[in-house]
C-alpha positions as protocol buffer text, in pm:
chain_id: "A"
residue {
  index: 1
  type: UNK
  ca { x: 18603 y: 12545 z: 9806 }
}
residue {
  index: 2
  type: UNK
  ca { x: 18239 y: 12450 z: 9968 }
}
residue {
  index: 3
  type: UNK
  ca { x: 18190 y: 12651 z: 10211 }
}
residue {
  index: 4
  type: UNK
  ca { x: 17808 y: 12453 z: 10357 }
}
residue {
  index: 5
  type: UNK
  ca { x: 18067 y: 12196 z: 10562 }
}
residue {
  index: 6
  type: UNK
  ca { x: 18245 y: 12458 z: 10774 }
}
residue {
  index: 7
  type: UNK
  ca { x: 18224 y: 12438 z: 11119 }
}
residue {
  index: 8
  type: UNK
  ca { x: 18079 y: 12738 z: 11329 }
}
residue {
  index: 9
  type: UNK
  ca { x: 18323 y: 12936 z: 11467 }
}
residue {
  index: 10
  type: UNK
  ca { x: 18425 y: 12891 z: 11837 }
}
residue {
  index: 11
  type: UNK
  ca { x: 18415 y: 13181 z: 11976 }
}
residue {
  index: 12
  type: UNK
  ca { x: 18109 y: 13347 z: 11805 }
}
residue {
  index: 13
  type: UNK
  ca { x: 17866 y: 13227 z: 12033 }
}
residue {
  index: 14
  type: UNK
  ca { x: 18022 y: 13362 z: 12328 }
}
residue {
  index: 15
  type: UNK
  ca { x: 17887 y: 13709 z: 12314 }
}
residue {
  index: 16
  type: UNK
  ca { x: 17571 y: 13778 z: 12193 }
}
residue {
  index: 17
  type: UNK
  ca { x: 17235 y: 13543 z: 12065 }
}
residue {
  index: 18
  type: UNK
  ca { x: 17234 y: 13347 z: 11751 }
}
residue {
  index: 19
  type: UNK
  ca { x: 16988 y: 13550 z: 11633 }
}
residue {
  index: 20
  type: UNK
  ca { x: 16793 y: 13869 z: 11702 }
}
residue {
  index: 21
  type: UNK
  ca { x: 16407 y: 13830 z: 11815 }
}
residue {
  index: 22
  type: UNK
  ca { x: 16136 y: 13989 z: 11573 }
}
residue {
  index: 23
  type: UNK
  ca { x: 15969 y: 14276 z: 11684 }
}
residue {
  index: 24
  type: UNK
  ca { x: 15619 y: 14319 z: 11580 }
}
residue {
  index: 25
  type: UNK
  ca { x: 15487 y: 14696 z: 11427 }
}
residue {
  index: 26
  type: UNK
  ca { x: 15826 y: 14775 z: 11406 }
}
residue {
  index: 27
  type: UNK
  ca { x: 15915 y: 14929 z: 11049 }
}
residue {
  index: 28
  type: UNK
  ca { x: 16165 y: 14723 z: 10885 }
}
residue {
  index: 29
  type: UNK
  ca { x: 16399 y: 15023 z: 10810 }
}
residue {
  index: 30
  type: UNK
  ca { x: 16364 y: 15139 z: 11170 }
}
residue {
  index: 31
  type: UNK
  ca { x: 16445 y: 14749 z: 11275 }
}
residue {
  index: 32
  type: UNK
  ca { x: 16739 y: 14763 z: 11075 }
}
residue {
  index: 33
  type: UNK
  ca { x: 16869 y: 15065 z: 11241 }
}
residue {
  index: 34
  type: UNK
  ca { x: 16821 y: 14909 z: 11558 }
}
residue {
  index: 35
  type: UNK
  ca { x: 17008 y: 14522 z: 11456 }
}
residue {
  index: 36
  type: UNK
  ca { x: 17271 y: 14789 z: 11317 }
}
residue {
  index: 37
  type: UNK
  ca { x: 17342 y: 15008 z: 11662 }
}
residue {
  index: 38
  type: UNK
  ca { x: 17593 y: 14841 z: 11879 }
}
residue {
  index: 39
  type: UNK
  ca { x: 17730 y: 14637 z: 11632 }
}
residue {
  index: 40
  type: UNK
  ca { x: 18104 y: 14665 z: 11546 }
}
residue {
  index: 41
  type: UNK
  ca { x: 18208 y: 14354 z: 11324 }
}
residue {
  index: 42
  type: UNK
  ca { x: 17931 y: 14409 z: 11035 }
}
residue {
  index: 43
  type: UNK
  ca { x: 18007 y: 14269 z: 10703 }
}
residue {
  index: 44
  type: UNK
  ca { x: 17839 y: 14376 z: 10407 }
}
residue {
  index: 45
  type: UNK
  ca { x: 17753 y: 14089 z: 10103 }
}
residue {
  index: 46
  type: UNK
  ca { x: 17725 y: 14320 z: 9785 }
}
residue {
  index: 47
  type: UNK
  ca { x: 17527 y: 14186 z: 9442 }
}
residue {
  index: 48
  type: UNK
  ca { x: 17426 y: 14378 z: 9133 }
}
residue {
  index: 49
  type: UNK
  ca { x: 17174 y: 14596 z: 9287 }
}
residue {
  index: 50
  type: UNK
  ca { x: 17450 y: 14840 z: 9441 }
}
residue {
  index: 51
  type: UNK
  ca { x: 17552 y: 14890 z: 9160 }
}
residue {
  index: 52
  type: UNK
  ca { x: 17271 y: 14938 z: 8920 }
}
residue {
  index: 53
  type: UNK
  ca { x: 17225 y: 15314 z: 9087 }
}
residue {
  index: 54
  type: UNK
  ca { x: 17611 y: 15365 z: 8888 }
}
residue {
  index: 55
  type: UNK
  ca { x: 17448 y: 15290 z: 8571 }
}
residue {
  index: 56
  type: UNK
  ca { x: 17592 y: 14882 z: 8532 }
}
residue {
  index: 57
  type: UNK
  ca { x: 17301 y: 14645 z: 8367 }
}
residue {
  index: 58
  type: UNK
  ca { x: 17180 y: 14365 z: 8629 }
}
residue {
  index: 59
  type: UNK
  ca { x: 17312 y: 14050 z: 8517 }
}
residue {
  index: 60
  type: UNK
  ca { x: 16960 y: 13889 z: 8503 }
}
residue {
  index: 61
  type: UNK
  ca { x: 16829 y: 14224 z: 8356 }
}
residue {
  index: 62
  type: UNK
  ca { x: 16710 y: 14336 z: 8059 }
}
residue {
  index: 63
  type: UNK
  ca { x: 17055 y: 14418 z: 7923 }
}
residue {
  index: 64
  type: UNK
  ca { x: 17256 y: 14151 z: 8144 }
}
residue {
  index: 65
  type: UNK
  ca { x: 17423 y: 13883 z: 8026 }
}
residue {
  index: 66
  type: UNK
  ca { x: 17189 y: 13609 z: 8168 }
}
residue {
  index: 67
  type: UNK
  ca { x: 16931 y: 13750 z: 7963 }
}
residue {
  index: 68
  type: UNK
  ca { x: 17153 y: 13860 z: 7633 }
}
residue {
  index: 69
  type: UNK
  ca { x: 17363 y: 13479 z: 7650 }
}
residue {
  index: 70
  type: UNK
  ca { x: 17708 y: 13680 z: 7618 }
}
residue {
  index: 71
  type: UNK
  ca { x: 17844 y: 13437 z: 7834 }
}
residue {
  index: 72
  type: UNK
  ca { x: 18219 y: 13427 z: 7803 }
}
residue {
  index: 73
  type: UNK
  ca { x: 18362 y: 13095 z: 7852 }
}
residue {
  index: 74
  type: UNK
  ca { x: 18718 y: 13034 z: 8005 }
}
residue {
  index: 75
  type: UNK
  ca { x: 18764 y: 12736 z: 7750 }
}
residue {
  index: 76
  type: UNK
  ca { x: 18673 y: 12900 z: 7451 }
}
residue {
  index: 77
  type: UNK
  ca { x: 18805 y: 13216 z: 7521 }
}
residue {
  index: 78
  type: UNK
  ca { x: 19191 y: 12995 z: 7557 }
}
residue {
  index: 79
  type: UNK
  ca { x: 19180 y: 12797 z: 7246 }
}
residue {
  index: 80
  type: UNK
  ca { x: 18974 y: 13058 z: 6982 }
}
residue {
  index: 81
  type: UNK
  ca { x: 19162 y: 13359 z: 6855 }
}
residue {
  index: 82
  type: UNK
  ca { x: 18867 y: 13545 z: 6696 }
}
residue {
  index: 83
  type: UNK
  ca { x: 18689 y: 13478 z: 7051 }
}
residue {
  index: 84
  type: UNK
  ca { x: 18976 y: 13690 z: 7172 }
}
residue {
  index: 85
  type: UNK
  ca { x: 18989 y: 13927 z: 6937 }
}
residue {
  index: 86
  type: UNK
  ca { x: 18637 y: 13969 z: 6940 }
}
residue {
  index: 87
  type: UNK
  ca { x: 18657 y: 13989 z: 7298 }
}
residue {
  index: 88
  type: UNK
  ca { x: 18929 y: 14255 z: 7321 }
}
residue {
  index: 89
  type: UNK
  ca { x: 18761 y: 14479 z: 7052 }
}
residue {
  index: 90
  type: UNK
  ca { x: 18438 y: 14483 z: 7275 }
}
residue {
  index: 91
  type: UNK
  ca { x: 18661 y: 14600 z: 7517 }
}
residue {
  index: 92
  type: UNK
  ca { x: 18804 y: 14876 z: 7321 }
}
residue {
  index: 93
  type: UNK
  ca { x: 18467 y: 15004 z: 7229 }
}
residue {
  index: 94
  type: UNK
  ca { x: 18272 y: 14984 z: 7598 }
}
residue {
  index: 95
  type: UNK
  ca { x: 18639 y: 15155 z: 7753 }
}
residue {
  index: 96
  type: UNK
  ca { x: 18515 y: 15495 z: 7753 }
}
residue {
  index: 97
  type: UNK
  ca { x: 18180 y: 15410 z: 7938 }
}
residue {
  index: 98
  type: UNK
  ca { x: 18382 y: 15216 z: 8179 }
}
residue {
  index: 99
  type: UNK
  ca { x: 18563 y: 15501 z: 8294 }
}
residue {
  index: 100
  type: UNK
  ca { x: 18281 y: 15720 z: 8338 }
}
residue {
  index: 101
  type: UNK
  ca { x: 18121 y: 15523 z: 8564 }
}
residue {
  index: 102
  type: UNK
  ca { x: 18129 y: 15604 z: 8935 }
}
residue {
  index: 103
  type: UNK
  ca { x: 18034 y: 15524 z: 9313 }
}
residue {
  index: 104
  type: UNK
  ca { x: 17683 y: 15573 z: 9364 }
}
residue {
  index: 105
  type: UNK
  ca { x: 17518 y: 15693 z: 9738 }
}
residue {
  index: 106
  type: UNK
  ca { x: 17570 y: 15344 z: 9845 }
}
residue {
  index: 107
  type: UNK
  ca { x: 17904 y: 15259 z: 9771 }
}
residue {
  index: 108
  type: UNK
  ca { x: 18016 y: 15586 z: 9997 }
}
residue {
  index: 109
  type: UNK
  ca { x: 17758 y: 15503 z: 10290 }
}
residue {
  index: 110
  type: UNK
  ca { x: 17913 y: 15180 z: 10315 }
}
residue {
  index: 111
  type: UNK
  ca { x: 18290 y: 15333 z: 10338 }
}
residue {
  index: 112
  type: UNK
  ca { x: 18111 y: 15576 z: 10643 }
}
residue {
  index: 113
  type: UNK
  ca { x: 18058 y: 15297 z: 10787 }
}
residue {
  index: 114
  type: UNK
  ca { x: 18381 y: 15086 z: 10762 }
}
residue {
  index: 115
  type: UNK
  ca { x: 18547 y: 15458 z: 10893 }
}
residue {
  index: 116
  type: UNK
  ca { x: 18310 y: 15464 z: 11212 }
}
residue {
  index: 117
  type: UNK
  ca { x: 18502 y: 15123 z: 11291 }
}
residue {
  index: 118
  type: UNK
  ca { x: 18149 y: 14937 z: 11222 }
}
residue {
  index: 119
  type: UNK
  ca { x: 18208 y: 14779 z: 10921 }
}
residue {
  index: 120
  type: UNK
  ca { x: 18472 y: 14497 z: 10925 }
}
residue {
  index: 121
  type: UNK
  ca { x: 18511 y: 14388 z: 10540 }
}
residue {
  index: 122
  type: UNK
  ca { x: 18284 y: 14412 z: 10202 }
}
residue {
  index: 123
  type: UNK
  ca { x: 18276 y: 14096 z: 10024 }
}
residue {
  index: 124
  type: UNK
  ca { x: 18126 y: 14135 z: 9633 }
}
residue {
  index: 125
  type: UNK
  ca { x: 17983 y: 13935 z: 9369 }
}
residue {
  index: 126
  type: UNK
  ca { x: 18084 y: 14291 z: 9149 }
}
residue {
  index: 127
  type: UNK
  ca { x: 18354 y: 14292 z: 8922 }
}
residue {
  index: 128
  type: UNK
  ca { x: 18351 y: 14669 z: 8872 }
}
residue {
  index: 129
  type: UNK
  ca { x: 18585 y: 14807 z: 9130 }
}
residue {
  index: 130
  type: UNK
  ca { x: 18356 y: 15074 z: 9279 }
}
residue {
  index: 131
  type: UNK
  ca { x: 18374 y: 14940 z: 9649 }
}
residue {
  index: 132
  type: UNK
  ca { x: 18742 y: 15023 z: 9639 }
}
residue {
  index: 133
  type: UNK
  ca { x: 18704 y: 15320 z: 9351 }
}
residue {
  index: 134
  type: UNK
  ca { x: 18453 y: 15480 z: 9665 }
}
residue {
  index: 135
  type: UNK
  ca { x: 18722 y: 15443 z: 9940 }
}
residue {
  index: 136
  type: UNK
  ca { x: 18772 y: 15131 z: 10120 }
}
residue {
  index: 137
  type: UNK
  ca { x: 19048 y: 15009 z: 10222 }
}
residue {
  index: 138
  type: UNK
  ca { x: 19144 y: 14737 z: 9958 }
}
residue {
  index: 139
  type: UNK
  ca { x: 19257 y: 14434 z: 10211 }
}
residue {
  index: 140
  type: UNK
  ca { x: 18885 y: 14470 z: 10363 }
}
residue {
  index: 141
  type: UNK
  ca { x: 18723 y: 14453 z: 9997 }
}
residue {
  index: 142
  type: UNK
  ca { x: 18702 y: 14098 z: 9898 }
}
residue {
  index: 143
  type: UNK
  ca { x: 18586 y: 14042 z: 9508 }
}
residue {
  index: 144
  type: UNK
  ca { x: 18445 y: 13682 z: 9489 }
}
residue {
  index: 145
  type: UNK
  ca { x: 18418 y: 13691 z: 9079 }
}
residue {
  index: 146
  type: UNK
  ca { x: 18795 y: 13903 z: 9021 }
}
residue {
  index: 147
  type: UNK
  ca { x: 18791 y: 14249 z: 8951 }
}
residue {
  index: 148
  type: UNK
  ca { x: 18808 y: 14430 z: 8596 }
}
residue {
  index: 149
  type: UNK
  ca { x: 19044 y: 14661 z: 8747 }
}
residue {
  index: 150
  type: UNK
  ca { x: 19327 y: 14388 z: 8630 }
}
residue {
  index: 151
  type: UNK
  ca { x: 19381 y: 14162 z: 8355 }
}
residue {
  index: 152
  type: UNK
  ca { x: 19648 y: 13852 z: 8377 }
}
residue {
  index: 153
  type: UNK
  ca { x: 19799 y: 13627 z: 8148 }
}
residue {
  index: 154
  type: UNK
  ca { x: 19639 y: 13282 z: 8068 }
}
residue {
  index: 155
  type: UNK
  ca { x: 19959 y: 13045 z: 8146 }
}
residue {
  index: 156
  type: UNK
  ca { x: 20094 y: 13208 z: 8437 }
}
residue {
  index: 157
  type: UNK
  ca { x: 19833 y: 13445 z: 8580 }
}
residue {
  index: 158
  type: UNK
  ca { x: 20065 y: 13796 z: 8564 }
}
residue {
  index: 159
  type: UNK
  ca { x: 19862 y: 14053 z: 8652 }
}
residue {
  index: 160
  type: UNK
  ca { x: 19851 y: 14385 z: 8472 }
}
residue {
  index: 161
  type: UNK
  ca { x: 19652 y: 14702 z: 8592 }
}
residue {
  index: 162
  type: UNK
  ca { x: 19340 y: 14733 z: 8362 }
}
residue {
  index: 163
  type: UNK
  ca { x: 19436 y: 15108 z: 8213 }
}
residue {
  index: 164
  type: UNK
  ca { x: 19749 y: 14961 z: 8088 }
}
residue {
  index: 165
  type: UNK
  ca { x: 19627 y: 14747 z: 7908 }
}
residue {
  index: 166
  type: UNK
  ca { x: 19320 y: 14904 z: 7753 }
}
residue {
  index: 167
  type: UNK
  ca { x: 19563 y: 15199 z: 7666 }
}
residue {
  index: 168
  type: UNK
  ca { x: 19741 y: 14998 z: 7412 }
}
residue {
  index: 169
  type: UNK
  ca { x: 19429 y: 14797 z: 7226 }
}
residue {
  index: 170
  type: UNK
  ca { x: 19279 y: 15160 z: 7247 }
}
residue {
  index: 171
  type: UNK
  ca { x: 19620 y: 15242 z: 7030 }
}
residue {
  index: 172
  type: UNK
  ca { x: 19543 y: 14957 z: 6816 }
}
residue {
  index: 173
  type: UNK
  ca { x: 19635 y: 14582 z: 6970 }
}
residue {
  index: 174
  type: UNK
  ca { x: 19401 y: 14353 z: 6838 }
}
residue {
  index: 175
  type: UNK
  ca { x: 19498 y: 14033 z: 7111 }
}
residue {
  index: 176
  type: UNK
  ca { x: 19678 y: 14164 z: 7424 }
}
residue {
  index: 177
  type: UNK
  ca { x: 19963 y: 13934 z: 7586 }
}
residue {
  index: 178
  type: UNK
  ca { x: 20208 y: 13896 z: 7873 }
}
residue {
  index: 179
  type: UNK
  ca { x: 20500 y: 14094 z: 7904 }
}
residue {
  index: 180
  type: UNK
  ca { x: 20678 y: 13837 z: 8083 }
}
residue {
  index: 181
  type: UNK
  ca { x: 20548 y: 13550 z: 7947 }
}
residue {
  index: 182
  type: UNK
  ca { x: 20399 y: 13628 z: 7601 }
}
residue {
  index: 183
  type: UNK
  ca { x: 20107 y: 13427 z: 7711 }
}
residue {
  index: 184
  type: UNK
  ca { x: 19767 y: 13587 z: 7583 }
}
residue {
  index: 185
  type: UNK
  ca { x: 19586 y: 13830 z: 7848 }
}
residue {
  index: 186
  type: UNK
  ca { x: 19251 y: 13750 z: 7987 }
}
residue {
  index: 187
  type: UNK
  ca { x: 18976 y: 13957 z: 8217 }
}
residue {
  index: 188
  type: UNK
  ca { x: 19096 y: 13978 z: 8578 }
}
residue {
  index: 189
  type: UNK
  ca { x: 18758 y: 13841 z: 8650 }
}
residue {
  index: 190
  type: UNK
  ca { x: 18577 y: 13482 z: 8690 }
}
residue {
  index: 191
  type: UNK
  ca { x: 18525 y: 13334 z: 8326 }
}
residue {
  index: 192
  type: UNK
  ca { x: 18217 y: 13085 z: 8314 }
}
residue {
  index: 193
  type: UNK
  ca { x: 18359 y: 12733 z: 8354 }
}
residue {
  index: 194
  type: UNK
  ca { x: 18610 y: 12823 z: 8605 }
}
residue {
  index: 195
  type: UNK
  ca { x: 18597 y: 12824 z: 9007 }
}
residue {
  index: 196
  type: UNK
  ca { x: 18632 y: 13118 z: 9244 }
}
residue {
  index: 197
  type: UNK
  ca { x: 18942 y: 13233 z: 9344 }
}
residue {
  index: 198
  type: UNK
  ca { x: 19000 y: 12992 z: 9639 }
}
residue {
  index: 199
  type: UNK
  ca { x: 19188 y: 13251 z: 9869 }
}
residue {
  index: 200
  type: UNK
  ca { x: 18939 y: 13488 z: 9824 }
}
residue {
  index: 201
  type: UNK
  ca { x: 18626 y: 13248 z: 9885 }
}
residue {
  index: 202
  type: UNK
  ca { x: 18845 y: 13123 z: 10221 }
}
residue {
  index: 203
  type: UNK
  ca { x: 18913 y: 13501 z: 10335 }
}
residue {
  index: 204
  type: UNK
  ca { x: 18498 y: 13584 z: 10298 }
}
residue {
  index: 205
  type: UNK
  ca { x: 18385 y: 13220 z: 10493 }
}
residue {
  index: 206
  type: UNK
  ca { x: 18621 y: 13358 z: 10756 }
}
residue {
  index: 207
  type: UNK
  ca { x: 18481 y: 13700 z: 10759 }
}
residue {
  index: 208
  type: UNK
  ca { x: 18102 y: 13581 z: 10770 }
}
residue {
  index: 209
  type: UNK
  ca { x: 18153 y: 13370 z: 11066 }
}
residue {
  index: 210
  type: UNK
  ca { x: 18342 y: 13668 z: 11265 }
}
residue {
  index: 211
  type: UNK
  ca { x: 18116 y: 13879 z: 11192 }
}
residue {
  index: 212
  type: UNK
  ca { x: 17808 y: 13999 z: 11420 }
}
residue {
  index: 213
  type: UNK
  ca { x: 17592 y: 14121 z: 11116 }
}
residue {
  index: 214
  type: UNK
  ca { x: 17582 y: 14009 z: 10786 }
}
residue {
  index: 215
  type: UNK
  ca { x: 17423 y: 14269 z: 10571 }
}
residue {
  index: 216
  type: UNK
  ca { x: 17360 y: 14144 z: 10204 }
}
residue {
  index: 217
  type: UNK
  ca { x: 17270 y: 14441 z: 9983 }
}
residue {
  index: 218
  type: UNK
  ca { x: 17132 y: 14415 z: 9632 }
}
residue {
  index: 219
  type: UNK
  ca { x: 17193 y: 14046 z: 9627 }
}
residue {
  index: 220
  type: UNK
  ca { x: 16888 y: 13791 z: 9467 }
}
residue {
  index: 221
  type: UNK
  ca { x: 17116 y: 13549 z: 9665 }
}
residue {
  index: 222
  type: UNK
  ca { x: 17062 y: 13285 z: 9430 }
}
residue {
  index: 223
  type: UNK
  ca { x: 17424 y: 13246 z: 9316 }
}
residue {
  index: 224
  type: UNK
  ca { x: 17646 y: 12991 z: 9519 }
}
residue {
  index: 225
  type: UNK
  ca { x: 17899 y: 12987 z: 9686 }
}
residue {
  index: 226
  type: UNK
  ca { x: 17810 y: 13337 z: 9791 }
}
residue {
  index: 227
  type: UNK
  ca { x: 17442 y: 13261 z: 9887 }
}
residue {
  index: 228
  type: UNK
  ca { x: 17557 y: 13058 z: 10189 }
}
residue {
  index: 229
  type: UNK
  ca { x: 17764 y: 13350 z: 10380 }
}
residue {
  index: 230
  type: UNK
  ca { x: 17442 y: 13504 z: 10551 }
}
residue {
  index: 231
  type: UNK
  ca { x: 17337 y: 13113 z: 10665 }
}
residue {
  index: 232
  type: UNK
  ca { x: 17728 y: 13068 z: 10781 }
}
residue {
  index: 233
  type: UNK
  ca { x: 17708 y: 13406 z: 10981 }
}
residue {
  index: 234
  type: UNK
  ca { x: 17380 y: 13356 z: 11116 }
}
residue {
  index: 235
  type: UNK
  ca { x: 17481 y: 12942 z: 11248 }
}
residue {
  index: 236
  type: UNK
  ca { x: 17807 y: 13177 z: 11356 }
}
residue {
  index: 237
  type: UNK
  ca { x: 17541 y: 13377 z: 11571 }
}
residue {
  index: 238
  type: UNK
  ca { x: 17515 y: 13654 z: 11375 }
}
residue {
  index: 239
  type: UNK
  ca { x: 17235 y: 13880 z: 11295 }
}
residue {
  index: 240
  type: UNK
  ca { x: 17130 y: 13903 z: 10952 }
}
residue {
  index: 241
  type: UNK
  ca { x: 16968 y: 14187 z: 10705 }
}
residue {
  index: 242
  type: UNK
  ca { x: 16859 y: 14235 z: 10368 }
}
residue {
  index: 243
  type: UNK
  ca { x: 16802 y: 14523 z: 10155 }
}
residue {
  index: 244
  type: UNK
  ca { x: 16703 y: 14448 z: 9809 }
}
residue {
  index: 245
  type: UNK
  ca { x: 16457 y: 14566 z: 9575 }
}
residue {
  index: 246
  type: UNK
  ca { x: 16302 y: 14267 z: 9522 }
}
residue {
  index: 247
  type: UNK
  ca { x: 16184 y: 13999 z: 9756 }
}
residue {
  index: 248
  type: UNK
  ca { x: 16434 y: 13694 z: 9752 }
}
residue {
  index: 249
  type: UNK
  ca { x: 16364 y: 13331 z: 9829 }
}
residue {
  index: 250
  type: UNK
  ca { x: 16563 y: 13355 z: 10149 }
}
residue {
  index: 251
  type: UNK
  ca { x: 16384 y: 13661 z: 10352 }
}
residue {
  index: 252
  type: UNK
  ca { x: 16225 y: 13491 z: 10557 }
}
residue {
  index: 253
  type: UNK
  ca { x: 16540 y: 13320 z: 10712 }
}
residue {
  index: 254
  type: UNK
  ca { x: 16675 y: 13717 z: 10798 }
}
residue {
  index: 255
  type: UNK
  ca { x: 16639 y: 13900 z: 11127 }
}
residue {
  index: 256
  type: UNK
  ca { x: 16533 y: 14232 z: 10906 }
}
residue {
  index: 257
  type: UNK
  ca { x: 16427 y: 14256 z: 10510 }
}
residue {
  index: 258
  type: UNK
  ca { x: 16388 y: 14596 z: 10350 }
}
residue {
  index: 259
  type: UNK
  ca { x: 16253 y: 14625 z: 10031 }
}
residue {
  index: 260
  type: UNK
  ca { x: 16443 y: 14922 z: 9809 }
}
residue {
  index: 261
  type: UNK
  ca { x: 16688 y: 15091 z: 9641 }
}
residue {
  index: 262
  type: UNK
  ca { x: 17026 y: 14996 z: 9807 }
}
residue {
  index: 263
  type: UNK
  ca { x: 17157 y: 15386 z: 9758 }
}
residue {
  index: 264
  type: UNK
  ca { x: 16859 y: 15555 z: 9930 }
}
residue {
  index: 265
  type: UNK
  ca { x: 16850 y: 15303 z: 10192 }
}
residue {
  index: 266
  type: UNK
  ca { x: 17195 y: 15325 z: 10323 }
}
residue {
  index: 267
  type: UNK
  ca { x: 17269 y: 15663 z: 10285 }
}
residue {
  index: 268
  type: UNK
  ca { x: 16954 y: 15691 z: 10480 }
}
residue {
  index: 269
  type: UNK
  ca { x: 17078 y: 15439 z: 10745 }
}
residue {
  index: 270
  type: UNK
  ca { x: 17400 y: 15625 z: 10816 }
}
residue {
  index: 271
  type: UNK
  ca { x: 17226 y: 15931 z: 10871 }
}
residue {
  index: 272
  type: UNK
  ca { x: 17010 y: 15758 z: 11124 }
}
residue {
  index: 273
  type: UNK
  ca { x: 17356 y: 15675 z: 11264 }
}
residue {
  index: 274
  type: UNK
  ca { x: 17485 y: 16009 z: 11286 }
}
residue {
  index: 275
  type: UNK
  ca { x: 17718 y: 15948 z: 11019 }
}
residue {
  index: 276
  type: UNK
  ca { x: 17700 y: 16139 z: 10711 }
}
């Protein structure tokens, strides 16, 4: 579903600037405080950096699977059994880290600010879970790769809650499959070689261009379809802001960029607020 095609919205130019004017000498974390007051449809764009602070590798870090070449493939992973088993016994041995791993400091300033009414929806490129593990409302969380939370079945796409599952190849299943169906069981998330779920990618265009800030956090934005919401918001007339350790090659089309950890940052920002 391309996303660069869509229209503005109609109505989002009717109430406030396409875009927010530059102030000079102005810190960028006090700037972003400021773009952030007044504002009551923000949505947040979540990448790997939110979620490095809860202990998961960066995909295109040292121990991510850019830089490792795990890739898992959607058509190997249908047609080889020992890429499935091998697959599923990875599984069984990483399980117990899995569960350990928490919401960090930003994952629970972000659900302070969806419960102030500011924050309108969280769309992620993370398959972990931990937007809705910290306390959002699910229906606001939209997860643009799947979630590991689930698995579902290759022919019919059953879904089956992740703990299930992992209970029974931790009791010794070798190759998981469908209740219903018999139908092997795959990841809940995006496999390499296959699109994004088209519902999901629809509900998040939708969201960016209703929204009055986009606030992408953690993201190197260099990973489409997902790298085109803050230009969609921002054409919508929204205001845009970045917070990401690194610099990306898109800051200079934002309102705001603040370099840094995203937990810090936004627990610091809601506190600013009056929030925490």
């Amino acid at each position: 579903m391309p996303i660069e095609s869509d229209p503005p919205h109609g109505s989002a130019m009717t109430d406030r600037p396409l875009s927010e004017p530059r102030q000079e000498g102005t810190a960028p974390f006090d700037r972003l405080v400021e773009i952030v007051r007044g504002r009551r449809r923000i949505v947040a764009l979540t990448g790997a950096g939110i979620s490095t602070e809860s202990g998961i590798p960066d995909y295109r870090g040292p121990q991510g699977v850019w830089t490792t070449g795990k890739l898992p493939r959607l058509d190997d992973f249908a047609t080889n059994p020992e890429t499935r088993r091998a697959y599923w016994a990875g599984w069984r041995d990483r399980y117990p880290e899995l569960v350990a791993i928490q919401p960090n400091e930003g994952h629970r300033a972000l659900v302070r600010l969806e419960r102030a009414g500011l924050l309108t929806a969280v769309i992620t490129q993370n398959i972990d879970g931990l937007h809705i593990a910290a306390g959002h409302e699910p229906e606001r969380v939209m997860e643009l790769h799947g979630s590991r939370r689930w698995f579902r079945c290759l022919a019919n796409g059953h879904m089956w809650p992740a703990g299930e599952i992992l209970e029974s190849v931790r009791a010794g299943e070798t190759e998981p499959a469908c209740a219903i169906c018999g139908s092997p069981l795959r990841s809940g998330t995006v496999l390499f070689g296959e699109a994004l779920p088209p519902d999901t990618l629809r509900r998040a265009t939708v969201a960016a261009r209703d929204s009055d800030l986009m606030l992408v956090i953690g993201s190197s934005l260099v990973v489409n379809p997902a790298a085109r919401l803050p230009g969609l918001a921002r054409t919508a007339g929204a205001a845009t802001a970045i917070v990401n350790r690194e610099p990306t090659g898109l800051d200079d089309t934002f309102d705001v960029v603040v370099h840094g950890e995203a937990g810090p940052t936004l627990s610091r920002l809601v506190a600013s607020l009056g929030l925490s």
